[in-house]
N, C-alpha and C positions, 0 to 999 in steps of 0.2 A: 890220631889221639889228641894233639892238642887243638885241635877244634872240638871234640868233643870232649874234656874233661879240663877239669880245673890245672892251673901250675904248679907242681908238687904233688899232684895227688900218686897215692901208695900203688907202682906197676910191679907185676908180679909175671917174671919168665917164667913159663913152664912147658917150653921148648924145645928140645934137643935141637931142632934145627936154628936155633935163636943161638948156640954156638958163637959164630963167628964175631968178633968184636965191633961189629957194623951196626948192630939192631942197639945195644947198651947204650951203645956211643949217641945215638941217634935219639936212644930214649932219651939221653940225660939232656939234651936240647929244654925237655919241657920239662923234668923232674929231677929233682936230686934224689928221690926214692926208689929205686932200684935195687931189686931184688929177684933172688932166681929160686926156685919153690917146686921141687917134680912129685912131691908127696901129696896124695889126692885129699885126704882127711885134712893137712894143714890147709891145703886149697879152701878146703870148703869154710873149714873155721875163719879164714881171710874172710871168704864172702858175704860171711855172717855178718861180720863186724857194720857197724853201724855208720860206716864212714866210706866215702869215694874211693874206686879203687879201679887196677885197669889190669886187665888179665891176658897174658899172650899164651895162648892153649894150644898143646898137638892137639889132632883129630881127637884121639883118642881119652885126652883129660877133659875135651869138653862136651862127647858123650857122655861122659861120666858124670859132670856138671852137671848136662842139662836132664839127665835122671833121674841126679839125686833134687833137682830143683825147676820146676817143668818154665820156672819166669826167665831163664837164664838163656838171649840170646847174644850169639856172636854173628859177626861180622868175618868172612874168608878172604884172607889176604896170602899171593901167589908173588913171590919174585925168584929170579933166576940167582942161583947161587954164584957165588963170586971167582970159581972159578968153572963156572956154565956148565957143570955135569948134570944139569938138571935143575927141577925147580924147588925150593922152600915152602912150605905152605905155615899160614899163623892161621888162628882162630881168636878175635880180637873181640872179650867180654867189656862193656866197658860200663862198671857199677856205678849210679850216681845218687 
């Protein structure tokens, strides 16, 4: 993410597996705008907005994305959860 998006620019959780306090922590490295967002219609009104943004998406919100908007691609990002029960999966939109 901070290679590809500005410093500060507006990231938007909408992860359940984005939980653990590791991925926030990590965002806020590159932004102080941090926010968590599971509701698909305000998703999309984010996406609208006319300004940079960076979208951490389950499978499932960015189906729904890229439906409602065929230009909407992410990037599948896989790490092992922190207490190794299995793995996390992100779907990383990243608007510019």
């Amino acid at each position: 993410i901070s290679k590809n998006s500005a410093p500060n620019t507006q990231v938007w959780i909408a992860n359940g597996d984005a939980k653990p306090p590791s991925l926030p922590f990590y965002l806020m490295q590159h932004s102080n705008n941090i926010n968590e967002e599971y509701d698909f219609q305000k998703l999309v009104e984010h996406y609208k907005e006319p300004k940079p943004a960076v979208f951490i998406l389950s499978q499932q919100l960015y189906e729904q994305m890229k439906a409602a908007d065929s230009t909407v691609v992410a990037k599948e990002f896989s790490t092992y959860r922190s207490d190794r029960s299995g793995k996390s999966h992100y779907w990383v939109v990243i608007k510019k």
